[in-house]
FIFIMAR-668501 format. One record per residue (C-alpha): x, y, z. Coordinates in pm, 1 decimal, always signed. Example, Ala and Ser with C-alpha at 12.3 -4.5 7.8 and 13.67 -1.06 7.14 Angstrom:
BEGIN
@east:+1230.0&north:-450.0&up:+780.0 $
@east:+1367.0&north:-106.0&up:+714.0 $
This chain:
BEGIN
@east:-4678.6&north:-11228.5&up:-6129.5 $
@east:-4818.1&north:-11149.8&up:-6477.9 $
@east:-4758.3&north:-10754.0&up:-6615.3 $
@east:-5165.3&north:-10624.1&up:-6570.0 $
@east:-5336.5&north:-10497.8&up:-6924.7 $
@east:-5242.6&north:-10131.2&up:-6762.0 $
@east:-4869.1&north:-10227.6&up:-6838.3 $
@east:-4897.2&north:-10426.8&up:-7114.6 $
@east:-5024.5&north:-10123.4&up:-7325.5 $
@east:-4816.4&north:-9925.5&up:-7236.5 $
@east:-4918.9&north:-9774.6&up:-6850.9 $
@east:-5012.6&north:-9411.2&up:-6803.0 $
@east:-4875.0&north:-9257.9&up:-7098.9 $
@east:-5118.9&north:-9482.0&up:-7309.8 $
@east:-5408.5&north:-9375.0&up:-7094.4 $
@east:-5370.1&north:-9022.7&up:-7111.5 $
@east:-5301.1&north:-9029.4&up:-7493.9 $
@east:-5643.1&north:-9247.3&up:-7534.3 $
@east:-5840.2&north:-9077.8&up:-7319.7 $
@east:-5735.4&north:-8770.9&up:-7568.8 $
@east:-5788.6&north:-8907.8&up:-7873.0 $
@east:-6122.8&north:-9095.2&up:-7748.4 $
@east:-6283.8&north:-8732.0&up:-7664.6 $
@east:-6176.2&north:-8601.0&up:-7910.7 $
@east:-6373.3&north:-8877.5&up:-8152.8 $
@east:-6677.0&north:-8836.1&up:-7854.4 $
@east:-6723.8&north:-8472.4&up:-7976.0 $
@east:-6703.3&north:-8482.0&up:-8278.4 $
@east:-6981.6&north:-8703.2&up:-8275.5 $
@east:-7288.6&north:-8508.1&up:-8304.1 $
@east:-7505.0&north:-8750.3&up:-8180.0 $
@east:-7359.4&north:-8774.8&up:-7883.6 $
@east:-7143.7&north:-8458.5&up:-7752.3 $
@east:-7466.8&north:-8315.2&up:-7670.8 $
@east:-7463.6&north:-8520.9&up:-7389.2 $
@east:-7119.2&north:-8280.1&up:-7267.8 $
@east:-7306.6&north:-7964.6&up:-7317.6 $
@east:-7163.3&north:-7753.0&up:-7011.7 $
@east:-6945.6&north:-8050.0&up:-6895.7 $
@east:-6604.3&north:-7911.9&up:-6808.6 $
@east:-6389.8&north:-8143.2&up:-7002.1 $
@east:-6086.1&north:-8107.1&up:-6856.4 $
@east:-6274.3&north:-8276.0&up:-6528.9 $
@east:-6387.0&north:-8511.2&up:-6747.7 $
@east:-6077.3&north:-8636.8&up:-6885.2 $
@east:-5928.8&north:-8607.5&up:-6593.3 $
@east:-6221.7&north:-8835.3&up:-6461.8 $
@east:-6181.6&north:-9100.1&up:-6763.7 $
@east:-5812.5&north:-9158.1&up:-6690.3 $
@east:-5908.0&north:-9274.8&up:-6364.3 $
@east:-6132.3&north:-9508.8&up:-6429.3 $
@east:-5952.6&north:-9632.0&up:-6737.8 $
@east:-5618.6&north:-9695.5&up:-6551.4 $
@east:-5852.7&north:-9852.8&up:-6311.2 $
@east:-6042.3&north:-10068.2&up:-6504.3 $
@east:-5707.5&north:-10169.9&up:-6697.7 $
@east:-5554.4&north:-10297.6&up:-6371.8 $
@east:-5316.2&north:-9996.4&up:-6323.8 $
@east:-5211.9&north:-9858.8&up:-5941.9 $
@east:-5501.9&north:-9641.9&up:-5901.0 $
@east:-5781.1&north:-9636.6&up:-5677.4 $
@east:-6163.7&north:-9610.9&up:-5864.7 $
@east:-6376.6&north:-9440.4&up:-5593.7 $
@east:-6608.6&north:-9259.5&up:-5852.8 $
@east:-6968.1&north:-9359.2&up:-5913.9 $
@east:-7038.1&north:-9723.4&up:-6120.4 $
@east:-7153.3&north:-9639.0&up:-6468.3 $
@east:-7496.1&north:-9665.8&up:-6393.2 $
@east:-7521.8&north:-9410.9&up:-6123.5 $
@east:-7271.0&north:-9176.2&up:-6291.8 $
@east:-7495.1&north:-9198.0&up:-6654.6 $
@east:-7838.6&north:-9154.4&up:-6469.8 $
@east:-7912.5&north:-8835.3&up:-6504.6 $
@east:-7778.0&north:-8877.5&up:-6919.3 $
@east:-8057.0&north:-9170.0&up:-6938.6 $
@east:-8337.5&north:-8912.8&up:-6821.1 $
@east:-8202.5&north:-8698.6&up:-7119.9 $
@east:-8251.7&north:-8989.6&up:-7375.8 $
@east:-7944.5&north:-9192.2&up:-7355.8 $
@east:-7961.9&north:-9531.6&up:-7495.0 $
@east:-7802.2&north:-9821.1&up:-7643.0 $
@east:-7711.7&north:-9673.0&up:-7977.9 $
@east:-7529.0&north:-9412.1&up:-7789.8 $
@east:-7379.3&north:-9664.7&up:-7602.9 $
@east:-7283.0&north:-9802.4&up:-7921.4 $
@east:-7154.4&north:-9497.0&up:-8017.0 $
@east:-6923.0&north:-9464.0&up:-7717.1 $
@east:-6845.8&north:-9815.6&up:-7754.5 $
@east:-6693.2&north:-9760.8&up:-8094.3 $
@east:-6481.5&north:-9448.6&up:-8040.5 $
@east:-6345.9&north:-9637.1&up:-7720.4 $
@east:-6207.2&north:-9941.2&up:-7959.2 $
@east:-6134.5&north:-9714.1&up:-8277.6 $
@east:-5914.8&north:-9492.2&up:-8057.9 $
@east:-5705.4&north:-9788.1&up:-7915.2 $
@east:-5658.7&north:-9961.5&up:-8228.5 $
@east:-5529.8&north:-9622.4&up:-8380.9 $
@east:-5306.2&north:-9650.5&up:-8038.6 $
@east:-5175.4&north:-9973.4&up:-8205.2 $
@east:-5347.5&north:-10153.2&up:-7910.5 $
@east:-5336.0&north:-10527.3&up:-8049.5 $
@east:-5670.6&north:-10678.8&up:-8082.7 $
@east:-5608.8&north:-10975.4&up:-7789.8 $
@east:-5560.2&north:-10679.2&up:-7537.0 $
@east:-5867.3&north:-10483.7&up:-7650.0 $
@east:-6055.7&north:-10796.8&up:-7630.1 $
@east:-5908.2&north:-10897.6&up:-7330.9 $
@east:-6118.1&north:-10622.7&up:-7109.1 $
@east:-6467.1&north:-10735.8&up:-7020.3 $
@east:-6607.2&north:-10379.6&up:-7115.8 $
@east:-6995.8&north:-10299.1&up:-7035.7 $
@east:-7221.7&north:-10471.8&up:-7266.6 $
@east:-7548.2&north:-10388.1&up:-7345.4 $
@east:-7697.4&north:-10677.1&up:-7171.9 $
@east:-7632.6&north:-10462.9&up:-6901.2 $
@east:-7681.9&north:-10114.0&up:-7050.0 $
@east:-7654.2&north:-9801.7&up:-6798.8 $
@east:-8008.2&north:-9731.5&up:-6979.2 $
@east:-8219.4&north:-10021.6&up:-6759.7 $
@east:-8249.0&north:-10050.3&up:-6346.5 $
């Protein structure tokens, strides 16, 4: 059996220090930390290393909302695609700066706006 993308970057230790480094990028992004006003962050990154050992194959179990439940109430607020852009960006930027190579990045089939969280 193949090592999953979770291994192959480098497991939990390259989760946590992405999911760091990728809020940090989030909120320093004015256009879209507003979105985290009165979030407690902590719970959020704590939330975001779930899903992102989850999504990268990893031995954890995903039992939170799917994106388009959890981001409803963000879409009522005026979340859209360029946001999702936003978020988009600061997700790759921060694991290139990991020294993720470019076949793994591209190797997750991430959201894409032809399915934004921003339509039903």
């Amino acid at each position: 059996m193949s090592e999953s993308l979770f291994e192959r970057i480098g497991g939990q230790a390259a989760i946590e220090a992405a999911v760091d480094i990728f809020y940090g990028k989030v909120m320093a992004d004015d256009t879209i930390s507003k979105f985290f006003a009165g979030v407690d962050m902590n719970k959020q990154r704590g939330k975001q290393k779930i899903f992102l050992a989850f999504a990268f194959g990893g031995p954890v179990k995903y039992d939170g909302k799917d994106m388009r439940q959890a981001h409803k109430h963000l879409v009522e607020q005026g979340l859209n695609d360029s946001h999702f852009d936003a978020v988009a960006g600061h997700l790759q930027a921060t694991l290139e700066e990991l020294n993720v190579p470019a076949d793994l990045i591209g190797e997750r089939s991430w959201p894409s706006r032809a399915r934004p969280v921003t339509t039903s």
